[in-house]
C-alpha positions, 0 to 999 in steps of 0.5 A, a space after each residue: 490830178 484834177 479829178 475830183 477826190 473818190 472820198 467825201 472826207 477828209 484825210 483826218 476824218 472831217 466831210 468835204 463842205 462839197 462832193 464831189 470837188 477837184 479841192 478840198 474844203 472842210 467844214 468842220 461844223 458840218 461834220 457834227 450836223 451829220 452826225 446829228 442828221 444821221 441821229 434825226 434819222 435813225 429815231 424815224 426809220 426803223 432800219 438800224 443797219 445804215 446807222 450800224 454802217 455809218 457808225 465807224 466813220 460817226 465816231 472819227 468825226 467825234 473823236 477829231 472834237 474831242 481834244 476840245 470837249 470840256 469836262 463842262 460838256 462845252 467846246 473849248 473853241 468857237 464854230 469859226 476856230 474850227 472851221 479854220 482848223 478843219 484845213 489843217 492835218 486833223 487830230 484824233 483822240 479817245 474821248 471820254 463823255 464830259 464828267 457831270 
């Protein structure tokens, strides 16, 4: 089928690098910078429902980093390891925020 994918995420959860696309390609980074420009957004707009609507798919994309959150607060892998892992089958935890 070489219709471009109806779904700008991946199966495990990550956004596509590029949509619509007849590939994937997973930017595992650029996951995390929109959950952060969804933030940026909702401290300028006073509307909490598109927040309120993005919240279950903010928290897959979250929940795939978490196997790699350090109780420090930083990442146990590096930007270019992620990348690199957002092309396989992605994996999904509960997480907790770093203890202080």
């Amino acid at each position: 089928d070489r219709r471009p994918s109806p779904n700008p995420f991946s199966d495990g959860g990550l956004q596509q690098g590029a949509y619509p696309s007849r590939s994937t390609n997973v930017i595992a980074t650029f996951s995390l910078a929109w959950v952060g420009m969804l933030h940026d957004w909702s401290m300028q707009q006073p509307d909490t429902g598109v927040i309120t609507g993005h919240l279950p798919r903010m928290r897959t994309v979250l929940d795939w980093f978490c196997p790699w959150l350090q109780p420090d607060g930083y990442w146990a892998r590096s930007a270019m390891e992620f990348h690199r892992l957002g092309l396989t089958a992605a994996m999904t935890a509960s997480c907790s925020p770093p203890s202080a």
